[in-house]
N, C-alpha and C positions, 0 to 999 in steps of 0.2 A: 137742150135747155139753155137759153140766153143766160149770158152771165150780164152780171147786176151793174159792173161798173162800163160796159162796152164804148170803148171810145172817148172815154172819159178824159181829161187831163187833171190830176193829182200834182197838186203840190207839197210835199212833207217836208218841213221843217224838224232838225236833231232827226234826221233821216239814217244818220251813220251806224244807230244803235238803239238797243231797247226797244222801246213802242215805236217809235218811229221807224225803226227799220221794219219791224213788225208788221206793220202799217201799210208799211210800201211793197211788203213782199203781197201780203193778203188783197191789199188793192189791185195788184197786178194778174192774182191770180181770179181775180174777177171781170178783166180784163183794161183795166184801167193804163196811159200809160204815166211813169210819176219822175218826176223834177226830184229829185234828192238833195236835199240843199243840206248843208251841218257844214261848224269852222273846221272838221277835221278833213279835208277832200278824201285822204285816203280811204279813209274807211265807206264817205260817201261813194267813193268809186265804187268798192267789193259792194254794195247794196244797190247799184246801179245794175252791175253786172248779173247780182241775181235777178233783177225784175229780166232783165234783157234775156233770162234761160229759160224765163216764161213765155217768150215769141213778145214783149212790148217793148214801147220806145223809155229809155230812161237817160236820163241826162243827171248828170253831178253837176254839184255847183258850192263853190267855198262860200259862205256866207258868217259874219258875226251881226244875229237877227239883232242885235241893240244899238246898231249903226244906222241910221234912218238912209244917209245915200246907197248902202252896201242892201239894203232892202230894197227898195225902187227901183236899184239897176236890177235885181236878184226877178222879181215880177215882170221887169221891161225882158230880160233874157227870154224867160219863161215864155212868153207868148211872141217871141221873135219865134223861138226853135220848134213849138208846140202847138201856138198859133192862139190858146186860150189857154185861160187857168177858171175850170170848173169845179173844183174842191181844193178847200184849202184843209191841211192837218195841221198846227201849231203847235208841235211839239217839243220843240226846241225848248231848254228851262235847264237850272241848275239847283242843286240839292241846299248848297251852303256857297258863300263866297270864294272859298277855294276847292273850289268841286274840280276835278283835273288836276288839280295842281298837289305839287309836292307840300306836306302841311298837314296839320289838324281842322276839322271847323272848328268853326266858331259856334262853340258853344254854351252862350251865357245869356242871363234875359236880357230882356226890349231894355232895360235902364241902366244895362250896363255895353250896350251892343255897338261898336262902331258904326259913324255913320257911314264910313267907305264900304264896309262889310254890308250895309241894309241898302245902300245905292245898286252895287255890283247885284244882287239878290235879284232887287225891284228892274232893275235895268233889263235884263234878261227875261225873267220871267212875267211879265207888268209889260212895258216897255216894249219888250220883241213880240210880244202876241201883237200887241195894240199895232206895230209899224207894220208887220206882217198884214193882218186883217186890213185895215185900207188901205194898203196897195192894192190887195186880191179885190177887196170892195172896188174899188176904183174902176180897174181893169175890169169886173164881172159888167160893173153899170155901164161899161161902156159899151159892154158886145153885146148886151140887152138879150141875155139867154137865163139869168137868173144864176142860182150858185150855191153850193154847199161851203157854210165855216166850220169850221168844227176843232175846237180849242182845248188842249189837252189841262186840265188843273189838276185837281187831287179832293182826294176826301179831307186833306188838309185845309182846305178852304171852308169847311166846318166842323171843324176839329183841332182846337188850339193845339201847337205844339211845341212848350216850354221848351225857351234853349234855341232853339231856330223859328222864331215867332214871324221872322220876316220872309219864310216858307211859306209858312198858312198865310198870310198879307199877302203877299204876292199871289200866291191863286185862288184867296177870296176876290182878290181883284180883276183877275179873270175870269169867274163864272159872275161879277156885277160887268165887266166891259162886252163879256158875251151876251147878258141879258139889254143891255143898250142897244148893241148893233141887231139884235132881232126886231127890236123895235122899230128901227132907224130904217133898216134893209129889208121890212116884208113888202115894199108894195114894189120894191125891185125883183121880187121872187128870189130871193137871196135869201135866205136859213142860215141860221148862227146857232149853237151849238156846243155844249162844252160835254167833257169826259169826265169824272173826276173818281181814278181810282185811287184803289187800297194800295196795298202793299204785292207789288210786282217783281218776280228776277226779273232785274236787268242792273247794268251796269252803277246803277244810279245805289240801287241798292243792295249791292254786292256787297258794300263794306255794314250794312244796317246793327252789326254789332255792336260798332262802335258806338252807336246812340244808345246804346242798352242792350239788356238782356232777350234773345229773341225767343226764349219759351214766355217770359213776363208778354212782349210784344203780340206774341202770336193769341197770347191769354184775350185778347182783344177782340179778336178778329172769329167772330162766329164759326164760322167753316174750319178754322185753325189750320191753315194753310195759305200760301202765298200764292196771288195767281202768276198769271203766264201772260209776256206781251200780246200772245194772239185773243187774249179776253178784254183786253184792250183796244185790238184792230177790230174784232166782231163789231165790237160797239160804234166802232167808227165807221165801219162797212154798213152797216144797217142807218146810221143819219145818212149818210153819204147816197144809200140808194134811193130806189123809189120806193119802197116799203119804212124810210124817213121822211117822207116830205112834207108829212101834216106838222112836223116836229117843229120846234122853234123857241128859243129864248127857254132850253131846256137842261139840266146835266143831269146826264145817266152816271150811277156808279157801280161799275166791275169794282168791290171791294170787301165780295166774303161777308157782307152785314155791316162792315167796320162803321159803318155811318148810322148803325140802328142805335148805336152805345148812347 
């Protein structure tokens, strides 16, 4: 049975964890090979290292996606070592302004919220798709074979969420920048594409306590359960193949119903 991704070039952004590593392993295992980009190298490596146990090529790469030069060298790499970037994953993003960092979020509404707090937010997750996506645009139109985008948001994107409003902003701004670039990129045969799930393990929401009660949380979410990175990589594996390709200026949500409320 041919696998779906054969010979593919993968590029994942926040490749070092969660969905992204997810992503990269699953892509790999379809036969893709995948560019691991995240600002953590190290851990980019260990996800490198799994794609490479799969027999594919994988390559690390330090990247901060809100840096426009640190993005353009990051695509100009990518097709130096790989030779083409034929999917992009955009998964790179941060929960609250000090995601990683030692500290609370920032937890208050839009009329009380720092502007440095809703900058750093929108920088990353706004910002790093948008720098992300044309480079890869750029570089796809240029090798005139066409392309998968495929942009990670959230159910958040329609589903206000008091207290961290510039969350939901930020990847309702991604599934409207993804519905542009479909627009923009069909007659390049290039596919734009967003995700937007629910409530996922992974490191991002490891700590989801702290925003509240997680049986109240879970009350939410039809299935009452939390999925798994690989329900997130499915989604991404299936735009990314040929059995996605009718798709376009779309977002699928792995998210238990949470978007039916």
């Amino acid at each position: 049975m041919a696998l779906r991704l054969e010979n593919k070039n993968a590029l994942i952004t926040g490749g070092a964890s969660g969905i992204g590593r997810g992503t990269a392993i699953r892509f790999a295992e379809e036969g893709a090979n995948i560019f691991v980009a995240d600002r953590h190298l190290a851990a980019a490596e260990e996800t490198a290292a799994a794609v490479k146990k799969l027999g594919r090529k994988a390559i690390a790469y330090q990247v901060d996606t809100s840096d426009e030069a640190q993005v353009n060298a990051m695509v100009a790499q990518m097709v130096k070592d790989l030779g083409s970037v034929n999917i992009v994953v955009a998964a790179a993003g941060i929960s609250h302004a000090h995601y990683g960092e030692e500290g609370q979020p920032d937890i208050t509404f839009l009329s009380n919220k720092s502007f440095a707090n809703w900058r750093k937010v929108l920088s990353v997750n706004l910002d790093g798709v948008f720098l992300t996506d044309r480079a890869c645009a750029q570089a796809m139109i240029a090798a005139g074979n066409g392309g998968r985008i495929i942009n990670i948001a959230s159910a958040a994107a329609r589903l206000p969420t008091p207290g961290v409003g510039e969350y939901s902003v930020s990847k309702a701004g991604v599934w409207m920048l993804t519905r542009v670039l479909a627009t923009e990129l069909a007659p390049f045969n290039i596919t734009a594409n967003a995700i937007g799930p629910g409530f996922i393990q992974t490191p991002m929401t490891a700590g989801i306590q702290d925003f509240g009660n997680m049986t109240q949380l879970m009350d939410r979410v039809p299935m009452k359960k939390m999925g798994e990175p690989v329900d997130v990589a499915n989604t991404a594996l299936f735009l990314a193949s040929e059995e996605g390709r009718y798709y376009t200026g779309s977002i699928l949500h792995p998210d238990g119903g949470i978007t039916m409320q």
